[in-house]
C-alpha positions in Angstrom: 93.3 99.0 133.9 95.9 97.0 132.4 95.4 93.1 130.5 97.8 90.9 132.3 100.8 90.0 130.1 102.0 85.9 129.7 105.7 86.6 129.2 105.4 82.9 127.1 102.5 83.6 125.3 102.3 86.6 123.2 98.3 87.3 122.5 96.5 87.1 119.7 92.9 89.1 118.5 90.7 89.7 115.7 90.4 93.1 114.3 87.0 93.5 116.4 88.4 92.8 119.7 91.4 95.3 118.8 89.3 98.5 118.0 87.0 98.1 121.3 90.4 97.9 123.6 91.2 100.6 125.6 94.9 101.4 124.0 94.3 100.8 121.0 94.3 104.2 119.5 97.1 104.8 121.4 98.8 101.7 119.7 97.9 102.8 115.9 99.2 106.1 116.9 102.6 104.9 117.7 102.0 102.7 114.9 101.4 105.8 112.5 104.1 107.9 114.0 106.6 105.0 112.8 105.5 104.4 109.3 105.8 108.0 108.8 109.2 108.3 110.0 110.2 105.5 107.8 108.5 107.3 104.9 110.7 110.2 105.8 113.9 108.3 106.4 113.3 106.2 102.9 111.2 107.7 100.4 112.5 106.2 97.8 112.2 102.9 99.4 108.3 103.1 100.8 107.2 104.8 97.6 108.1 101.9 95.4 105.0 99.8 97.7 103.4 103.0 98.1 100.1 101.7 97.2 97.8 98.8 97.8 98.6 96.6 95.4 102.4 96.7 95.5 102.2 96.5 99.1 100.8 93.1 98.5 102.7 92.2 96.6 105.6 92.9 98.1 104.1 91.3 101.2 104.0 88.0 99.6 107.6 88.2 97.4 109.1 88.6 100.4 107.0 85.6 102.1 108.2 83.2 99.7 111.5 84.0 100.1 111.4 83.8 104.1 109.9 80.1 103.2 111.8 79.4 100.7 115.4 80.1 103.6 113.4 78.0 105.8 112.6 75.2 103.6 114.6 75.3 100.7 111.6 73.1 98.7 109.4 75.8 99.2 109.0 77.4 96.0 111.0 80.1 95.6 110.2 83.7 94.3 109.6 83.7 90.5 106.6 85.4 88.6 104.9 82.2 88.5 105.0 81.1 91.9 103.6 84.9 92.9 100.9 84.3 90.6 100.0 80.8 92.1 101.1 82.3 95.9 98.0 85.1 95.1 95.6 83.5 92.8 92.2 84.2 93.4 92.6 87.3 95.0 92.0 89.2 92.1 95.2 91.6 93.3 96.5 92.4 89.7 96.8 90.5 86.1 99.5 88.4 84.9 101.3 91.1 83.3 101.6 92.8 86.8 103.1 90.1 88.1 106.0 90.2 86.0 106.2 93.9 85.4 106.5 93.7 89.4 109.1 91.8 90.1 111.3 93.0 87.4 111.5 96.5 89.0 112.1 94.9 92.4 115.2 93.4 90.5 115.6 96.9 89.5 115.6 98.8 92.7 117.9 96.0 94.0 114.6 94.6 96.6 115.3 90.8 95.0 118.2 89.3 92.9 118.7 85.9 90.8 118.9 82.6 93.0 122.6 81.4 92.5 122.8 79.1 89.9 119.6 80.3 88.4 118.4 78.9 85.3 117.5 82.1 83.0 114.3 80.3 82.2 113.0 79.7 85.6 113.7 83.4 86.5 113.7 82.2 90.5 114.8 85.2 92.7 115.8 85.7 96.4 115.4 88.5 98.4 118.3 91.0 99.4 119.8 92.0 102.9 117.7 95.7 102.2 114.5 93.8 101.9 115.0 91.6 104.8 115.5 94.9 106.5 112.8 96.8 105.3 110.4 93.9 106.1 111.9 93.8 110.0 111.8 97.2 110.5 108.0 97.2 109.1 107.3 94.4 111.4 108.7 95.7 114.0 106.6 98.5 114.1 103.5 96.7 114.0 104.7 94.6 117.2 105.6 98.1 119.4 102.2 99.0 118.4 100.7 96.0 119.7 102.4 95.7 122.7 101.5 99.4 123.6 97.7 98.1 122.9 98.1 95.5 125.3 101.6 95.8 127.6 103.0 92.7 125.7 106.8 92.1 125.1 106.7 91.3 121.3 109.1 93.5 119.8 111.8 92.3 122.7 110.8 88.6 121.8 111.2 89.3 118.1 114.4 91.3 118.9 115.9 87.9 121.2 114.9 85.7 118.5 115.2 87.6 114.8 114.4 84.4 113.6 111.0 84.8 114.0 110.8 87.0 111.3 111.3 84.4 108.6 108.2 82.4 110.6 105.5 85.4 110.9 106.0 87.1 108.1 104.8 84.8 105.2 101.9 84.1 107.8 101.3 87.4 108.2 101.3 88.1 104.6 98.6 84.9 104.1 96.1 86.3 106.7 95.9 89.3 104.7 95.7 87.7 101.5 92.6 85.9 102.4 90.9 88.9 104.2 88.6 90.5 101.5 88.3 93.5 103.4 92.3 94.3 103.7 92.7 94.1 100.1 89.2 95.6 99.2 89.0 98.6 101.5 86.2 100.6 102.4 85.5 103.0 99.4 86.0 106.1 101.8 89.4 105.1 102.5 90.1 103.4 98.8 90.8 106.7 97.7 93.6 107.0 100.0 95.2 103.5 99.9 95.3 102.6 96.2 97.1 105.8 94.9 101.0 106.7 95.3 101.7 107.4 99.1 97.7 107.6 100.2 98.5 105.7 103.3 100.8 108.2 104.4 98.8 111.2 103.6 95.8 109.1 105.7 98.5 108.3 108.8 99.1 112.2 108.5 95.7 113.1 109.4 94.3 110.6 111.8 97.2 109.5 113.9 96.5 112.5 116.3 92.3 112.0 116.3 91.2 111.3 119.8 88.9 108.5 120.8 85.4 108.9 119.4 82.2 109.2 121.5 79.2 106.8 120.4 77.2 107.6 117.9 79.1 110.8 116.8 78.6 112.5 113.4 80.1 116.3 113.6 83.2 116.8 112.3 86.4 116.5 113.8 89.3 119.6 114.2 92.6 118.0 113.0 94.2 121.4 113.0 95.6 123.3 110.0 96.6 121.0 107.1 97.9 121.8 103.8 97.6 119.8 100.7 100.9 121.1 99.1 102.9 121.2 102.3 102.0 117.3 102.4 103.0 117.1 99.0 106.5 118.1 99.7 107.2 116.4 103.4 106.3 113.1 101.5 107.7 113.3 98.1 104.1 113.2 96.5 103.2 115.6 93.2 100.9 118.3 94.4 98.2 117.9 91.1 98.4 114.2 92.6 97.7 115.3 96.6 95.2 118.2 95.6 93.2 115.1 93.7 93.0 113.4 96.7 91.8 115.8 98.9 89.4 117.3 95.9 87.5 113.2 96.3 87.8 113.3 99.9 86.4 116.4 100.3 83.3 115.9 97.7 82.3 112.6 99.4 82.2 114.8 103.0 85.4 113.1 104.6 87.9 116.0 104.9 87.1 119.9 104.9 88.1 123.5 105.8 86.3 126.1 107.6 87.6 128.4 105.0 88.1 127.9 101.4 90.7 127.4 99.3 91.7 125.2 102.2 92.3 127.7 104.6 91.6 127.6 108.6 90.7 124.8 110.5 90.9 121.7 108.8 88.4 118.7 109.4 87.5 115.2 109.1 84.7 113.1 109.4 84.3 110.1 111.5 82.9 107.8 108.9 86.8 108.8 107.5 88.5 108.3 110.7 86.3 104.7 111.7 86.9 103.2 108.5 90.9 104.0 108.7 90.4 102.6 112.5 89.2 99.0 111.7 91.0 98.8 108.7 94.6 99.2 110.4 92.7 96.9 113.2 92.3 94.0 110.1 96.3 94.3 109.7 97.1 94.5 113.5 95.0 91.4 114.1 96.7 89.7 111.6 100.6 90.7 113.0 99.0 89.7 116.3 98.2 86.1 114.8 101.2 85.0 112.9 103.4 86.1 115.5 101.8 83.9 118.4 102.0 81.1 115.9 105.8 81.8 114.9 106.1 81.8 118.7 104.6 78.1 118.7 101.8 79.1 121.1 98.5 78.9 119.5 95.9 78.2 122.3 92.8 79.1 121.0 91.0 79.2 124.6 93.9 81.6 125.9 93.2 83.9 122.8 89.4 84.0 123.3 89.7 84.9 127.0 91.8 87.5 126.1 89.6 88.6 123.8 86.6 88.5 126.3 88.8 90.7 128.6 89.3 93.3 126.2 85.8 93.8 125.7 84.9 96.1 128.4 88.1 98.5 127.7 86.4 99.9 124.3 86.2 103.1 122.4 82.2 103.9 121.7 81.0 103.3 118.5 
């Protein structure tokens, strides 16, 4: 059974309506599927925010520039403004900050504000980031409306303009969720290293829906640390270390050794990556209704409500 879809209002939900819906593994799938093309398509690109904390803050350079073209008193992008934008967070130290943004000059993601004073060091965003960001967001918007039959990516797609409006939001909502930007520790392993995300996408995109109170293992099929190593540009001593901390904590195994045969992971692994991606979802899902200019509580919480019976088991 299928939630009705407001053509006007796309819908909004927190991360625990999104992980009982019916679709929604079918959503983060597609979701998955994407970000690893991408990966694929750019490494060069998706590597530099390869992990948590660049992803951040890459999240939020980008969000003051989208403010900063919409309001031009906005502050701009500069290392102080980033600090100010993320303070209290506890993302990285000062010295980050400004490490950070001088290899985003570097790469070509930002460049000097016309007419920039040296000693303000204010920055704006290039066409590749703008890109980058869309196509990202874009991806997140398919995968909600696959979770709920929405029209968000052909909204977004009628009106690119929205972009510059749920972005930053987006980027906020995160910010202020303590468990985005402090994972569980089963899946901090994964997130806060070079490409860990990707590996993770790799071996939970294709996990079927979970039956209550489940505890065995799950078949994911053969998987090779090295051959993941080379489809996503990631150093083998690197990849074997991950899979060497997953697999002493219990998340990810072989039937055989040396890992050989089936390969396996656990659902503690595969629940935690679940309502983690469900955190960011709910927040795409958010800051687009706002950027749309619809933000009716009451219609949000009855679409919330109706979600609730179409659930995966827990």
């Amino acid at each position: 059974m299928c939630l009705p879809v407001l053509a006007t209002a796309p819908l909004a939900y927190t991360a625990d309506a999104l992980v009982r819906m019916e679709r929604f593994r079918d959503g983060l799938a597609s979701a998955a599927r994407e970000l690893l093309e991408t990966h694929l398509a750019l490494p060069r690109e998706v590597h530099y925010v390869a992990d948590l904390q660049r992803w951040l803050l890459s999240q939020m350079t980008v969000a003051l520039h989208f403010e900063n073209q919409l309001d031009p008193t906005a502050p701009p992008i500069s290392p102080m403004n980033l600090i100010r934008a993320m303070q209290g967070a506890g993302i990285a130290s000062r010295n980050t900050f400004y490490t950070f943004l001088q290899e985003m000059r570097r790469y070509g993601f930002i460049v000097p504000m016309p007419g920039d004073d040296r000693r303000q060091r204010f920055s704006q965003a290039t066409e590749k980031s703008e890109q980058l960001i869309r196509r990202y967001f874009d991806i997140h918007l398919r995968a909600l409306d696959v979770v709920d039959g929405g029209q968000r990516y052909a909204m977004s797609s009628r009106d690119p303009g929205l972009l510059f409006r749920a972005q930053p939001r987006f980027a906020r909502l995160l910010l202020a969720q303590d468990d985005w930007h402090r994972p569980p520790h089963s899946i901090a392993k994964f997130v806060r290293s070079d490409s860990g995300s990707s590996v993770l996408h790799d071996l939970i995109k294709d996990v079927p829906a979970l039956s209550a109170g489940m505890t065995s293992p799950i078949a994911v099929g053969k998987v090779s640390p090295n051959a993941l190593s080379q489809r996503y540009r990631i150093s083998k001593t690197h990849t074997a270390r991950l899979f060497g901390l997953a697999r002493e904590a219990g998340l990810v195994g072989w039937d055989r050794s040396s890992n050989r045969g089936e390969c396996w992971v656990s659902p503690e692994l595969v629940h935690a990556y679940r309502r983690w991606q469900a955190v960011k979802l709910a927040a795409v899902s958010q800051a687009f209704r706002e950027a749309c200019g619809n933000t009716d509580a009451a219609a949000v919480e009855a679409y919330e409500l109706a979600a609730g019976p179409y659930a995966e088991s827990r």
